[in-house]
C-alpha positions in Angstrom: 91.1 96.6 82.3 93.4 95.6 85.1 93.2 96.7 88.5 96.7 98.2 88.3 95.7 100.7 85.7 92.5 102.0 88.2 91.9 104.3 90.6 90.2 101.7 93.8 87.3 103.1 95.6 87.4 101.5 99.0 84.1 99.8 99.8 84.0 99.6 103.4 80.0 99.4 103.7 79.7 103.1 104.9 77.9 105.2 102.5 76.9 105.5 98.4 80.1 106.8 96.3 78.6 106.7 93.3 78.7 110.6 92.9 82.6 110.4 93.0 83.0 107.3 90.7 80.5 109.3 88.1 83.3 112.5 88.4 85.9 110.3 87.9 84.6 108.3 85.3 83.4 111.5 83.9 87.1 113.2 83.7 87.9 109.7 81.8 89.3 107.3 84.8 88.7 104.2 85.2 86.8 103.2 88.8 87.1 99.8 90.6 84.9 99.8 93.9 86.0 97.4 96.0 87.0 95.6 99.2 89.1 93.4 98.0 93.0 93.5 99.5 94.4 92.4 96.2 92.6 94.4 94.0 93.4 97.5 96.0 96.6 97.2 96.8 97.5 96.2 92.8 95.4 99.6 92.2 97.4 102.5 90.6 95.8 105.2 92.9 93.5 104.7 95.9 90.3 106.5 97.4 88.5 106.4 100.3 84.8 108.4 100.1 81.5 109.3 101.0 81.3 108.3 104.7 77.9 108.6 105.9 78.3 107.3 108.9 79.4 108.4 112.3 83.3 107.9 113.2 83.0 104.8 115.4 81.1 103.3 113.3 83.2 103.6 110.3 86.3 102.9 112.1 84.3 99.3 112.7 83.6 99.1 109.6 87.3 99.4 108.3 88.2 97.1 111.1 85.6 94.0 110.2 86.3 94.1 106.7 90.1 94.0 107.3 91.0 97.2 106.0 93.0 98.8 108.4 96.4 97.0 107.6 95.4 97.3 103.7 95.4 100.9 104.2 98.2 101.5 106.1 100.7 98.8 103.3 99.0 101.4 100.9 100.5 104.4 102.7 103.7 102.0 103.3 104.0 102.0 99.6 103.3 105.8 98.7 100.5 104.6 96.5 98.7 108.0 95.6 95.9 107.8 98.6 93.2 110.4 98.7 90.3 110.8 101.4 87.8 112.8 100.6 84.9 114.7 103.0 85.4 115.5 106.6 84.1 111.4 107.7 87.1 109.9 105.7 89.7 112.7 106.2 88.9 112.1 110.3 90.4 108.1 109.5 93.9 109.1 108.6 94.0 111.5 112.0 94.6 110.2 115.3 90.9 111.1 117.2 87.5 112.8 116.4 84.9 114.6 119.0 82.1 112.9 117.2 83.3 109.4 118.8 85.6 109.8 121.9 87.9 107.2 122.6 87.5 105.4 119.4 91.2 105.5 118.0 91.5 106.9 114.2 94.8 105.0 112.0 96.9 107.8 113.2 98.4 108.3 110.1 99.0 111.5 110.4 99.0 114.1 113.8 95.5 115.7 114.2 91.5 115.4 115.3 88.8 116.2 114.3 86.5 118.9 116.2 82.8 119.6 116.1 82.2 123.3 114.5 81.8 125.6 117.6 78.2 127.3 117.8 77.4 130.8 117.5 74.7 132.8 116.8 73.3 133.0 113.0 75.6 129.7 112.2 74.1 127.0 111.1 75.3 123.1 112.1 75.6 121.4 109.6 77.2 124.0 107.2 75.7 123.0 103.9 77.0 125.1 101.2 79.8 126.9 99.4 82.9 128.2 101.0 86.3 129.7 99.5 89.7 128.0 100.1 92.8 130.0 100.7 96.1 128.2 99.9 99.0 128.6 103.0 101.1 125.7 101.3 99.6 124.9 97.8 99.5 121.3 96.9 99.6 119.4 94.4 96.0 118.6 94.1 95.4 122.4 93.6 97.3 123.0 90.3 95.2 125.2 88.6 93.0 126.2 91.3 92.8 130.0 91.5 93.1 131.4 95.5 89.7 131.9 96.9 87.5 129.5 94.7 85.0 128.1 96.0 84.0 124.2 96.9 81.2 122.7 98.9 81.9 121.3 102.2 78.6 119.3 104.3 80.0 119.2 107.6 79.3 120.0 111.6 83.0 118.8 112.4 86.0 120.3 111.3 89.9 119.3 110.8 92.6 120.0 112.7 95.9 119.2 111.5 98.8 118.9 113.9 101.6 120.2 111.5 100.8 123.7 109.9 103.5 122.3 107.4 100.7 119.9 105.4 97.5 121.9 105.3 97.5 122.9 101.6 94.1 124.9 101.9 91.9 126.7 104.8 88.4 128.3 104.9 86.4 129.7 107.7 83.3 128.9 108.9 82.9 129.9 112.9 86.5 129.2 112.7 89.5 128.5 111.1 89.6 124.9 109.5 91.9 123.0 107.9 89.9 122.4 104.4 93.0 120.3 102.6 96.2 118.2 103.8 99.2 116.6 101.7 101.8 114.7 103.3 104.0 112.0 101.0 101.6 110.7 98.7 98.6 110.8 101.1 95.9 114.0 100.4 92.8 114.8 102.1 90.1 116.9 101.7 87.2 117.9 104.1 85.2 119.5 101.5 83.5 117.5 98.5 85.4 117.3 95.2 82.6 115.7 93.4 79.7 118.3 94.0 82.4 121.4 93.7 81.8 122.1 90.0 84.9 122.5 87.6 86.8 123.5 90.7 86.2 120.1 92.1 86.5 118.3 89.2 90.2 120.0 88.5 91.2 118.7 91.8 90.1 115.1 91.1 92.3 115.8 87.6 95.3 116.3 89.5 94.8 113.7 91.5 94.4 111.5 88.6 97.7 113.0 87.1 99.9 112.2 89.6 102.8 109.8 89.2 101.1 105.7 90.6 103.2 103.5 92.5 105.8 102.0 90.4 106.2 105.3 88.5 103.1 103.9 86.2 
């Protein structure tokens, strides 16, 4: 199978993603992890996962392995790019608390805050939340309003334009679960551990038009 007719998982040395290529491979996709420029920029669709690492860190990472001009020709292209949890979401923003003055790609307006504390609130939120759709997007088609996904977080995103936040919870706060702008979709909760709800989201994902038009 050619890279062109895959969905890339990029490998930037941060985390395991095996979880995600086991959903996607489950809903019948075919998975290339990899770090490769070629391979990922020939790819059909392109994800970037399962950060478990804190944001300066990652941000190096993307850096060393010369990733950071791959992804932004990806997002040049429109190639269908999707980040998923609150680590990789944070890239495509400008900043994030976790790692002052370490600049994100800036791809889109935003930051990323830490979860503000309060009594009875547990940091890290582990656990099951609903989403509530102020601009549905694309990677919600068929997603009733309130269902519920699973989010592992003690930061939060922060979207600069109300315009591309396509879901919201709340959790000591009001946060930004979901974004869509172009062909670029993030999520802050995890697709891969949500159940049917998550694995519907990965569907449409999968679904949409590649670059080309394939």
């Amino acid at each position: 199978m050619r890279s062109e007719d895959m969905i890339a998982l990029i490998d930037y040395d941060a985390g395991n993603m095996k979880s995600v290529e086991k959903a996607l491979q489950l809903i019948g996709e075919d998975v290339l992890v990899t770090r490769d420029p070629k391979e990922i920029l020939a790819a059909d669709k392109v994800g970037v996962t399962r950060c478990w690492v804190v944001f300066g860190d990652a941000m190096e990472n993307l850096h060393h392995f010369g990733l950071v001009p791959v992804i932004h020709q990806v997002v040049q292209e429109q190639t269908p790019l999707f980040w998923e949890s609150v680590w990789d979401c944070s890239f495509c923003l400008e900043k994030s608390e976790e790692s002052p003055g370490v600049e994100g790609l800036g791809i889109l307006k935003g930051e990323i805050l830490r979860i503000p504390a309060a009594e009875g609130l547990k940091i890290p939120h582990m656990g099951w939340n609903n989403i509530r759709f102020p601009n549905k997007g694309r990677l919600f088609a068929g997603v009733p309003e309130d269902a519920y996904v699973y989010f592992v977080h003690s930061y939060y995103l922060k979207a600069q334009d109300e315009k591309i936040v396509t879901a919201t919870t709340e959790y000591g706060t009001h946060i930004h679960a979901s974004v869509e702008s172009g062909n670029l979709f993030a999520c802050q909760f995890h697709p891969e551990k949500s159940s049917h709800v998550g694995l519907q989201i990965l569907k449409n994902f999968a679904k949409l038009e590649g670059k080309g038009g394939r």
